[in-house]
DRENSE-149527 format. One line per 8 residues: number of its first residue (from 1); their letters; for each residue x, z, y of C-alpha. Coordinates in nm, 3 decimals, padded with zeros to 5 digits. Example, Ala and Ser with C-alpha at 12.3 -4.5 7.8 and 13.67 -1.06 7.14 Angstrom:
# residues 2
1> as> 01.230/00.780/-00.450  01.367/00.714/-00.106
//
This chain:
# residues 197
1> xxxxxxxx> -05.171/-00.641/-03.270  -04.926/-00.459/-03.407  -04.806/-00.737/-03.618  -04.729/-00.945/-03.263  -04.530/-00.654/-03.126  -04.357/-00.661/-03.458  -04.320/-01.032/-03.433  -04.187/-01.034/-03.076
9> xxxxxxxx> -03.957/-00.769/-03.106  -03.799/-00.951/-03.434  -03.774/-01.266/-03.197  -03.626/-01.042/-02.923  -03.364/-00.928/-03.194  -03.290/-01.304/-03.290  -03.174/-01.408/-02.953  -02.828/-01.503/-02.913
17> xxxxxxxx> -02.596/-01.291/-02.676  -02.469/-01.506/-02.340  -02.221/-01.409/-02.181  -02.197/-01.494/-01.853  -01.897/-01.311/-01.718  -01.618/-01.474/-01.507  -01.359/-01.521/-01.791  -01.033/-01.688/-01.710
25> xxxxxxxx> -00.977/-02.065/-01.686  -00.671/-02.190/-01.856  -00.459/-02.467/-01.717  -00.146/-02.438/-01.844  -00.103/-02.756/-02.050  -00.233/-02.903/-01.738  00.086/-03.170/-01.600  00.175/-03.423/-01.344
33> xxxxxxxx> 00.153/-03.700/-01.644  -00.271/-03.570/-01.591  -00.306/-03.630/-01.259  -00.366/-04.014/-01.228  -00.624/-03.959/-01.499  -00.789/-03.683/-01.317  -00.805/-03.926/-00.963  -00.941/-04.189/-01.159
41> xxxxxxxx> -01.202/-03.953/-01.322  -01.305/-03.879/-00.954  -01.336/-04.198/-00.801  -01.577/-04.319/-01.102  -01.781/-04.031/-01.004  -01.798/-04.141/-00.681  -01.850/-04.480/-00.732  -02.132/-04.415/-00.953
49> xxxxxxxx> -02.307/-04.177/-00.741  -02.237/-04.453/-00.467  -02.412/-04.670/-00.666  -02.691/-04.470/-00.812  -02.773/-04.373/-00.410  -02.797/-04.714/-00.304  -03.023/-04.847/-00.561  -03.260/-04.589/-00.634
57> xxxxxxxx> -03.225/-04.378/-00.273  -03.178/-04.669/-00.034  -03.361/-04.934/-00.271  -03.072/-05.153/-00.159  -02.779/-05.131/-00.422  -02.399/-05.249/-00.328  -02.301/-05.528/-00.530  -01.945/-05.449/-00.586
65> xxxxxxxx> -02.005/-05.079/-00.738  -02.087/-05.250/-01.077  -01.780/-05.438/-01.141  -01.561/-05.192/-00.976  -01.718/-04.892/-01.177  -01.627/-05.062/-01.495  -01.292/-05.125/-01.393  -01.232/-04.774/-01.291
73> xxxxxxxx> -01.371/-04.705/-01.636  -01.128/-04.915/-01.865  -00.846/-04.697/-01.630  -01.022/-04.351/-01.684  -00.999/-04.433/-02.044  -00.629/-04.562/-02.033  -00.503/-04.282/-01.812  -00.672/-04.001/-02.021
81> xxxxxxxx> -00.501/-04.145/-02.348  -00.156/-04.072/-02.152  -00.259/-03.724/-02.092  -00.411/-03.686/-02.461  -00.062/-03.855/-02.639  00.134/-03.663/-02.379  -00.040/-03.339/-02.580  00.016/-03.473/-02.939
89> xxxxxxxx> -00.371/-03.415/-02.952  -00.501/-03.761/-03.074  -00.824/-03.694/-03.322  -00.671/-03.783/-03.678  -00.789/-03.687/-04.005  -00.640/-03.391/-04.123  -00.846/-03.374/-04.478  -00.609/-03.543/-04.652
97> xxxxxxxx> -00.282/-03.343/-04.543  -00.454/-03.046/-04.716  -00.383/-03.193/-05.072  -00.076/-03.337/-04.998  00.296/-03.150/-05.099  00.488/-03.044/-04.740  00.706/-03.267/-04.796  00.503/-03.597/-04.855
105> xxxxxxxx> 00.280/-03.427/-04.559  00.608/-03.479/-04.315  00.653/-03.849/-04.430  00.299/-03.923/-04.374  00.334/-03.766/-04.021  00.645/-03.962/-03.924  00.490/-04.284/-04.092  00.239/-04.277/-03.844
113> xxxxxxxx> 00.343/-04.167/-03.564  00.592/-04.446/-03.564  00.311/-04.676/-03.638  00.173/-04.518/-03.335  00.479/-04.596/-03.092  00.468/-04.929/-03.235  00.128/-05.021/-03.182  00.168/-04.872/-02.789
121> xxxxxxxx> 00.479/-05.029/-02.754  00.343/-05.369/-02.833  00.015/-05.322/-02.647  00.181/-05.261/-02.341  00.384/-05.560/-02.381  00.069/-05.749/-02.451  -00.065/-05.621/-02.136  00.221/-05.716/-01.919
129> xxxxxxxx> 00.211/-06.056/-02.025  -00.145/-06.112/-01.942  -00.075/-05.923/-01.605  00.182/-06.153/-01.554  -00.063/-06.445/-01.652  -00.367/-06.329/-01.424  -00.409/-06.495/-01.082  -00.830/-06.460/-01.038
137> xxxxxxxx> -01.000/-06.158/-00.850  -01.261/-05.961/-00.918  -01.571/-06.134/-00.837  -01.724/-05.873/-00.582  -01.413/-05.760/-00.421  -01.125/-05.918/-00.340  -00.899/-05.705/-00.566  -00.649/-05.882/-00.823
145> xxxxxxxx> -00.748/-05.840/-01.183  -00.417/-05.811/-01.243  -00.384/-05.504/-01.116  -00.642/-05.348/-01.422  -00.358/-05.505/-01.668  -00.084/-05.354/-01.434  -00.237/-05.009/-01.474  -00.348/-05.057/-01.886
153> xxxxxxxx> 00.023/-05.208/-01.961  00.216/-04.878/-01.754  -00.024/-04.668/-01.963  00.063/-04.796/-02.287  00.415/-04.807/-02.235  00.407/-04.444/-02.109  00.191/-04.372/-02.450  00.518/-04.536/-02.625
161> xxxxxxxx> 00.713/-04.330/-02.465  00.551/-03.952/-02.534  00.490/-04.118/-02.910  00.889/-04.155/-02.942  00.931/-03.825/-02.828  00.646/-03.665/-03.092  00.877/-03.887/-03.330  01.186/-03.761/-03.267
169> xxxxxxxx> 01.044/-03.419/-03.316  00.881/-03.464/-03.579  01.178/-03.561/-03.722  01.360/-03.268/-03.701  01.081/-03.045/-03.781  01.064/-02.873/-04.130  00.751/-03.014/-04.343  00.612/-02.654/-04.342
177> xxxxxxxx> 00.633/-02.658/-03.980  00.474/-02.993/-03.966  00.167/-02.873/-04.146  00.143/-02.525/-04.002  00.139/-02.703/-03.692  -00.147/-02.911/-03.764  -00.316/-02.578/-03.906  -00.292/-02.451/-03.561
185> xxxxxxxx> -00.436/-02.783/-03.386  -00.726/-02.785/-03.615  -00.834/-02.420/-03.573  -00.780/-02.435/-03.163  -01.138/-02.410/-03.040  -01.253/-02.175/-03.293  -01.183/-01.808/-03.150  -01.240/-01.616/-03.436
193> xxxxx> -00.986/-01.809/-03.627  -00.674/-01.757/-03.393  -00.779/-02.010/-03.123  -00.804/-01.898/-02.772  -01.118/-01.696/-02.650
//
């Protein structure tokens, strides 16, 4: 018997501390660039709660929540890219910049982010002209599908637009900078390391 109590209060030991306390909520790098993303975040709730309801509540689902929902989607993603390349916090992989000189580091950096702006600039180009070309709607609603280009092609040209701005800054930026930078980035989310609690 003794052995259990010795056992249980060993497990007791090994349980991990939760804190549950009412710590404070940071919003600061929160911007009006974030808001369309947020707004389409909350209507594809919505329309997927809409739709989960009707089928499996009312056993009678609405036929346009499907093609709507992955609509809304394709936007969520779009507009959450502007909010993420408004940050300069697109996932990368930082291994390599580790083992590189500073100064060979910066190149690399400005290499790619102009490959970057590039890419967005042409994109959104790419998605004009198929706005531009799209005259069908949706087949549940009576919504243009042009309108899902419209929205893609502003967000990639708004993408282009923060990129030349990470570019330009970049530019001026000292390699050490650059790097220490990056440093900082990587070790955000880990509190112990300098990140915020």
């Amino acid at each position: 018997m003794s052995k259990l109590n010795g056992q249980q209060e060993g497990a007791q030991d090994a349980l991990p501390e939760i804190n549950f306390e009412n710590t404070q909520i940071d919003i600061s790098d929160f911007n009006l660039w974030d808001v369309p993303g947020l707004v389409a975040l909350w209507a594809l709730s919505g329309i997927v709660f809409l739709q989960f309801f009707t089928r499996y509540v009312l056993n009678d689902s609405l036929a346009w929540t499907e093609e709507i929902a992955r609509y809304v989607l394709i936007i969520v993603a779009y507009f959450g890219a502007v909010s993420v390349t408004r940050k300069g916090t697109h996932i990368f992989l930082e291994f390599f910049y580790r083992y590189l000189s500073p100064q060979f580091g910066k190149y690399l950096t400005i290499t790619m982010e102009a490959i970057s702006m590039l890419f967005y600039g042409y994109l959104g180009y790419q998605a004009i002209l198929l706005a531009l070309k799209t005259r069908t709607k949706m087949a549940s609603a009576e919504i243009p599908k042009s309108l899902l280009y419209w929205c893609v092609a502003a967000s990639l040209i708004i993408m282009a637009g923060f990129s030349v701005y990470w570019l330009a800054r970049k530019i001026r930026q000292s390699p050490r900078d650059i790097l220490r930078e990056m440093e900082e980035h990587a070790l955000h989310e880990i509190p112990e390391l300098g990140g915020k609690k």
